[in-house]
N, C-alpha and C positions, 0 to 999 in steps of 0.2 A: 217856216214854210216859205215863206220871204226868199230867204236865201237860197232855198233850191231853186226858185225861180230865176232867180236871178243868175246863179249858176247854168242853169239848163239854157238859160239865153246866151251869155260868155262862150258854152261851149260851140253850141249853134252858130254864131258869130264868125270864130277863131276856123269853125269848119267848112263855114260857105268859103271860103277864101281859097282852101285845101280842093274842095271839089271842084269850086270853078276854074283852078288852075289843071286841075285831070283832065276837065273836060276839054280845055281848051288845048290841051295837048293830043288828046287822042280824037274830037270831033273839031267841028266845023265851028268859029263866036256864032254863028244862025243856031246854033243849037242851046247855048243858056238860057234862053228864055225857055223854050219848052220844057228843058230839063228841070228849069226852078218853079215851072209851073204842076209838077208831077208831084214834087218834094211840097208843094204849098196844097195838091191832092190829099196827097198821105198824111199828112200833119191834119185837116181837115179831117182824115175817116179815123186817124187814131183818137183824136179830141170827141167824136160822135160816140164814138166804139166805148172811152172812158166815160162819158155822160151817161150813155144806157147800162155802165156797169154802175155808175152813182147811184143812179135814179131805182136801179131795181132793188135794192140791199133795205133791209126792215131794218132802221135803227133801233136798239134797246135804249129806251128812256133811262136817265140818271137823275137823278133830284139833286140839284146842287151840288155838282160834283162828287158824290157821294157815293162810294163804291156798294154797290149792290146788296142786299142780306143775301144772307142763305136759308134754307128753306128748316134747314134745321137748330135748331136753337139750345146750347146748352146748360 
C-alpha cells in the first residue's frame, strides 16, 4: 500500500509541471494559483467522497486471519 502511495504522488509530481506549463501557455501566470486551487478542491471532495465510501461498508469479521467456514460441513 506503501508504494501506491508513493507512486500516486511521483505521478502527481511529474504532472503538476505538465499542467502548469499548459496553463501557462494558453492563460495568463495570474491564473496558477486559482487553477491549483480548484485541483487542491477536487482532491478534497474525492478524499471526502472515498471516506464516506470507507466508512459505509459492514466489514466481515475474520478471527485470525483465518478464512471463513462454510455453513456446510462434510
Amino acid at each position: 500500500m506503501i508504494a501506491l502511495n508513493a507512486a500516486a504522488i511521483y505521478v502527481g509530481v511529474s504532472l503538476s509541471g505538465a499542467l502548469g506549463a499548459v496553463v501557462l501557455h494558453v492563460l495568463d501566470p495570474g491564473f496558477l494559483g486559482p487553477v491549483g486551487a480548484v485541483l487542491i478542491l477536487a482532491g478534497l471532495v474525492a478524499a471526502e467522497l472515498a471516506n464516506r465510501l470507507i466508512v459505509g461498508r459492514n466489514p466481515t469479521p475474520v478471527v485470525s486471519g483465518a478464512a471463513p467456514e462454510s455453513s456446510q460441513r462434510t
